[in-house]
C-alpha positions in Angstrom: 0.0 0.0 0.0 1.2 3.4 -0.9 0.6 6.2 1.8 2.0 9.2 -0.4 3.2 9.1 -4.2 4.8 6.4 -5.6 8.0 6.2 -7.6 7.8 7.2 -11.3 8.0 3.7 -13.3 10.1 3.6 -15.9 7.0 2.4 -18.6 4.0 4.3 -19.6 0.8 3.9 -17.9 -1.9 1.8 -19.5 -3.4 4.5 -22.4 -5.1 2.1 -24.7 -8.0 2.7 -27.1 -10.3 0.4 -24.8 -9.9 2.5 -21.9 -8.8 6.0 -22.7 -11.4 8.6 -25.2 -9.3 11.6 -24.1 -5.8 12.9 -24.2 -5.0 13.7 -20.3 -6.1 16.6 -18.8 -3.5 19.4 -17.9 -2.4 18.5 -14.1 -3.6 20.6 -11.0 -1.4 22.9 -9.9 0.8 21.2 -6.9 4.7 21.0 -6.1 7.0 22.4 -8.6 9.0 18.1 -8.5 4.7 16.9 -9.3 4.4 19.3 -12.4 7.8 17.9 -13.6 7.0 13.9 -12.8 3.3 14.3 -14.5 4.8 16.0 -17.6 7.4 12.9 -18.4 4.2 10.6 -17.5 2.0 12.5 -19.9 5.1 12.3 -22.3 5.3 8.6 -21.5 1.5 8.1 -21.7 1.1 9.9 -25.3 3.9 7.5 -26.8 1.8 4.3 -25.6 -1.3 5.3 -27.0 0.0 5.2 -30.6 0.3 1.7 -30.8 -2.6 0.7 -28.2 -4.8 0.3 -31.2 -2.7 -2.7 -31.8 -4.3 -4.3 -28.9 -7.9 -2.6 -29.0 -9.7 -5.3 -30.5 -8.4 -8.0 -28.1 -8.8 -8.1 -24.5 -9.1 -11.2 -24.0 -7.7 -15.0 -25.5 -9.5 -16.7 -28.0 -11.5 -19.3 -26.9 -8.8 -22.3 -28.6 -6.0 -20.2 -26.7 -7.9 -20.6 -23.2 -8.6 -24.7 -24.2 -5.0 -25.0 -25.4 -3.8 -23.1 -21.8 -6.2 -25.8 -19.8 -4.9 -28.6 -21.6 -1.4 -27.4 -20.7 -1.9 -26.8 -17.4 -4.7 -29.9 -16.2 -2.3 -33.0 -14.6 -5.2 -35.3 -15.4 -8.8 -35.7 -16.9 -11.7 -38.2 -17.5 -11.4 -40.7 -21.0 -15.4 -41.8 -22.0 -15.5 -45.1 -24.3 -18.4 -47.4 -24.8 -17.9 -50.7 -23.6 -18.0 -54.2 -25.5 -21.5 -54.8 -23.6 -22.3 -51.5 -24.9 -22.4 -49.2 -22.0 -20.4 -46.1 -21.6 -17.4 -45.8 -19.3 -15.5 -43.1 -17.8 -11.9 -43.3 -16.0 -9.8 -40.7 -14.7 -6.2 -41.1 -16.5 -3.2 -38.5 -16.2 -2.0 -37.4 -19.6 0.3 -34.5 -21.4 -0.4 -32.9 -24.6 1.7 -33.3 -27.7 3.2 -30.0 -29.7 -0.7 -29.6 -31.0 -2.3 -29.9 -27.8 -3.6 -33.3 -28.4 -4.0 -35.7 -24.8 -1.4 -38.4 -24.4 -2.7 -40.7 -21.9 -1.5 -43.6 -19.8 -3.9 -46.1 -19.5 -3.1 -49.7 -17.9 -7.3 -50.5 -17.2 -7.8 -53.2 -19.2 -10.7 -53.3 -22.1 -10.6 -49.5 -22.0 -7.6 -49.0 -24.7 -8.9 -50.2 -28.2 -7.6 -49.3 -31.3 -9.5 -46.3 -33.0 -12.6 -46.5 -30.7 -14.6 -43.7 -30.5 -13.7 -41.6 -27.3 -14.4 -38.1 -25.9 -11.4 -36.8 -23.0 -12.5 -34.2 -20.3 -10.5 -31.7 -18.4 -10.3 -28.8 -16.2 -8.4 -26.8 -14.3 -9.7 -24.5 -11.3 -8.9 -20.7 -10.9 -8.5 -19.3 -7.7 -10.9 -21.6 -7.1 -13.6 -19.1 -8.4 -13.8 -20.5 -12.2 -13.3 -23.7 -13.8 -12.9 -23.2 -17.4 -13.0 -27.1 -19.0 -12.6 -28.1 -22.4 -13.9 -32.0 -23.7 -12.1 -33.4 -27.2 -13.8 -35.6 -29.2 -12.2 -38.2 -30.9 -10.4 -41.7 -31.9 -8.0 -43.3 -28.9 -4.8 -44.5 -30.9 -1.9 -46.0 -29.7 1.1 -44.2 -31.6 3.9 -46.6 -32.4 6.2 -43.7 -34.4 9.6 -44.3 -32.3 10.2 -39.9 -32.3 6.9 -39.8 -31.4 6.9 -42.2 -28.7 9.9 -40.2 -27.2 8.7 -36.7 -27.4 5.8 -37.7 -25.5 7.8 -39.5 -23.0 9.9 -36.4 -22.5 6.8 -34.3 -22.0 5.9 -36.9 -19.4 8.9 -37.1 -17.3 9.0 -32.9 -17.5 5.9 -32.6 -16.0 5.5 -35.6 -13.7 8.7 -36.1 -13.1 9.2 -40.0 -13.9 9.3 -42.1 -16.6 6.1 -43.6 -18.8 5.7 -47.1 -19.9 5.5 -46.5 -23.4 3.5 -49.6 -23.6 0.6 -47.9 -21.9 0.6 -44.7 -23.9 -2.4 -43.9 -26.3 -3.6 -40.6 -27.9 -6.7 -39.3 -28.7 -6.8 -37.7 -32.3 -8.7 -33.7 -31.9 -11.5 -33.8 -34.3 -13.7 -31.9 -32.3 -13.3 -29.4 -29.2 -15.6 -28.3 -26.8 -15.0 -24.9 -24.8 -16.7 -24.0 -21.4 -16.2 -21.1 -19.1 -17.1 -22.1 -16.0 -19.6 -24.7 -14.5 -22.6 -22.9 -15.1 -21.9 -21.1 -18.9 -22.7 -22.3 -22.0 -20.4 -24.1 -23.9 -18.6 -23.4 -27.7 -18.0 -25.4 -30.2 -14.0 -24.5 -31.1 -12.8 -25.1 -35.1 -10.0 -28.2 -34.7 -7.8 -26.1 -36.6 -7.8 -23.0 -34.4 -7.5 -25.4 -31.6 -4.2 -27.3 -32.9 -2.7 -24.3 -34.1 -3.6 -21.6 -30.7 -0.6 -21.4 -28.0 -0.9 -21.9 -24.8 -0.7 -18.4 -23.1 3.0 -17.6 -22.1 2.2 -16.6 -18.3 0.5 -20.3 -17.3 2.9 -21.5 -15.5 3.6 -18.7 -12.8 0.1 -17.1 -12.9 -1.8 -18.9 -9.9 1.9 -17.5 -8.1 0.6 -14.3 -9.4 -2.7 -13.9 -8.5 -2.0 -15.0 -4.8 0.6 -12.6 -4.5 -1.5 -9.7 -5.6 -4.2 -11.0 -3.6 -2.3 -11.2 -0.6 -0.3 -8.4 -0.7 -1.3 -6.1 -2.9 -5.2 -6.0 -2.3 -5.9 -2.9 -1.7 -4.6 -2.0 -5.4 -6.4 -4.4 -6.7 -10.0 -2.9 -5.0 -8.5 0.7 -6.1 -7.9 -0.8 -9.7 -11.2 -2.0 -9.9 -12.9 1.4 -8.6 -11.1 3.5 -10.7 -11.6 1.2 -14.2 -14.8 0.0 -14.0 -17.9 1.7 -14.2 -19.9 0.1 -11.1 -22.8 1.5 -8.3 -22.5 -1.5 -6.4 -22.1 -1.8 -3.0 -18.6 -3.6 -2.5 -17.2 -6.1 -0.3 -14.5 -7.9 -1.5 -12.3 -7.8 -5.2 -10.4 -10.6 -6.1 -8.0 -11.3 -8.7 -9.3 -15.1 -10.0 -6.7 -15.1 -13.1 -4.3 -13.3 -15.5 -3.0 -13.9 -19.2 -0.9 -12.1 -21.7 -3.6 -9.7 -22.4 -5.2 -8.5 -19.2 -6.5 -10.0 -15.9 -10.1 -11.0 -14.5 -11.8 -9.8 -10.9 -14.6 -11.1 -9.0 -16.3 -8.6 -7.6 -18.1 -9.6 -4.3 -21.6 -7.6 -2.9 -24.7 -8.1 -1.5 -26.0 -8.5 -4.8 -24.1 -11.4 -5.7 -20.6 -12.4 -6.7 -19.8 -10.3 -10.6 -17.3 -11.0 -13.0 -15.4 -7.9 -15.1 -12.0 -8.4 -17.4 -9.6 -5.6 -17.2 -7.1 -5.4 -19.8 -3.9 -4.7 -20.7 -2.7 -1.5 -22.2 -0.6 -3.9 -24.3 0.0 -7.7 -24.4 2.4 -8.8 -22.0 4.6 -12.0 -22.2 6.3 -12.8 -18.8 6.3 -12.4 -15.2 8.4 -9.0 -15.3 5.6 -7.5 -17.7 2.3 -8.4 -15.8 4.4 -6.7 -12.8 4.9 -3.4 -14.6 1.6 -3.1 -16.2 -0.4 -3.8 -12.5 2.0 -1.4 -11.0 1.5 1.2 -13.8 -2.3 0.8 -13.4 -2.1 1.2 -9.9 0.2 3.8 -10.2 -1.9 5.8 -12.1 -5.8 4.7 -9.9 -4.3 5.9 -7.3 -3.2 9.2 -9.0 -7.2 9.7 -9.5 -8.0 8.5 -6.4 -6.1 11.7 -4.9 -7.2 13.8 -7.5 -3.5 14.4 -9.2 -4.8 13.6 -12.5 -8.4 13.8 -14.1 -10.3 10.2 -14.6 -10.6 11.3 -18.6 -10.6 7.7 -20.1 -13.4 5.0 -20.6 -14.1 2.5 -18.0 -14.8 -0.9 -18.4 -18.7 -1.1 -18.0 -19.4 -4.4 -18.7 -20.0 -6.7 -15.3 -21.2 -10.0 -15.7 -23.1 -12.0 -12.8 -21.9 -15.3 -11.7 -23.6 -16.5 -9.2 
């Protein structure tokens, strides 16, 4: 928490076309070191804004980049076959994905495994444990018998389990269809194959859930100014928390007497590691808190859109 102004940051504050209409306003008249600060961050702030456009139409991942990022990130999921006798059967089984994001699964239950059968394989992967977005693929279980491919997938296995995989008991299930879901209670979408095999996985998976607990732990009351200062909201607040970030913004559950409401806050511009989702939060909460004290005019758009989730 900041109690008087914080340090200048050496990268402009977030100017893009989806949150700022206006140039900003001329400064109030304060200390003679102030005027001098808020001319470099109007400077600073002017030279961002040319290439926000870049970003304007995208706030968020495509809906193949978020399945692709589950898929990554899930250590296991459910496999559904129909049985010789006819009826269907699910199993939990831990699996990795190949280079296009297709499950490789280990599976030693017997009369499960055959050739080519017909198989849909269902996973998730909890947020903050606030959202569950979940992704089912539909397709043919196959047991690879390529040598290169046989060790690829073994080397994804031991990277992310950290032993080795009887390559006897490895099969994978071919994408031919891909089904997209939000959250427990959304709707689902039906995602091209293509778009799905050829979507990466977003660049900050692995260190976001680190993230998000560290701003929600430490840095919550920036997070609640963030969220009053960038969204356009009369409800009565509670409690904001930070449920997940990506490369092009972060989403907040916004808790009230009204219910618990979802809003996506993006980036002024896409972001690829751990270093830029630091500067970018700090340069938004840099500059909320700027408003909040009344050293610069609110003149940009707020997010208005708040979705209820339960």
């Amino acid at each position: 928490m900041w109690s008087s102004p914080p340090s200048l940051l050496s990268s402009p504050l977030p100017s893009s076309a989806i949150l700022f209409s206006k140039k900003p306003a001329s400064l109030r008249a304060v200390s003679t070191s102030t005027v001098r600060v808020r001319a470099v961050v109007a400077a600073a702030a002017a030279s961002a804004a040319a290439a926000a456009p870049v970003f304007a139409a995208r706030v968020r991942p495509s809906a193949a980049e978020v399945a692709r990022t589950v898929v990554e990130l899930a250590p296991s999921g459910t496999l559904s076959v129909v049985g010789p006798d006819g009826w269907p059967l699910g199993i939990g089984a831990r699996f990795v994905a190949d280079a296009a994001g297709a499950p490789a699964l280990c599976l030693a239950t017997t009369g499960v495994s055959a050739p080519d059968a017909p198989s849909s394989f269902h996973v998730e992967f909890p947020q903050s444990g606030a959202r569950t977005p979940q992704c089912t693929m539909l397709g043919a279980l196959t047991k690879p018998t390529d040598e290169s491919v046989l060790k690829k997938l073994s080397t994804r296995w031991e990277r992310k389990f950290g032993e080795e995989i009887n390559q006897d008991l490895l099969y994978l299930i071919s994408v031919e269809r891909v089904l997209h879901m939000e959250d427990f209670n959304e709707d689902g979408m039906w995602v091209v194959p293509s778009e799905y095999t050829s979507a990466e996985p977003d660049p900050l998976r692995n260190f976001a859930e680190n993230i998000v607990e560290e701003f929600n732990s430490k840095h919550a009351e920036d997070v609640h100014r963030i969220y009053n200062i960038y969204v356009e909201s009369d409800l009565q607040v509670a409690d904001v928390k930070m449920i997940w970030v990506d490369r092009l913004g972060f989403d907040l559950h916004v808790h009230s007497g009204d219910g618990v409401f979802a809003v996506r806050i993006p980036f002024s511009r896409e972001v690829s590691d751990e270093k830029g989702v630091k500067s970018s939060f700090n340069m938004m909460s840099h500059h909320a808190w700027e408003v909040e004290k009344s050293y610069a005019s609110p003149e940009f758009e707020k997010v208005q859109f708040l979705k209820k989730v339960r």
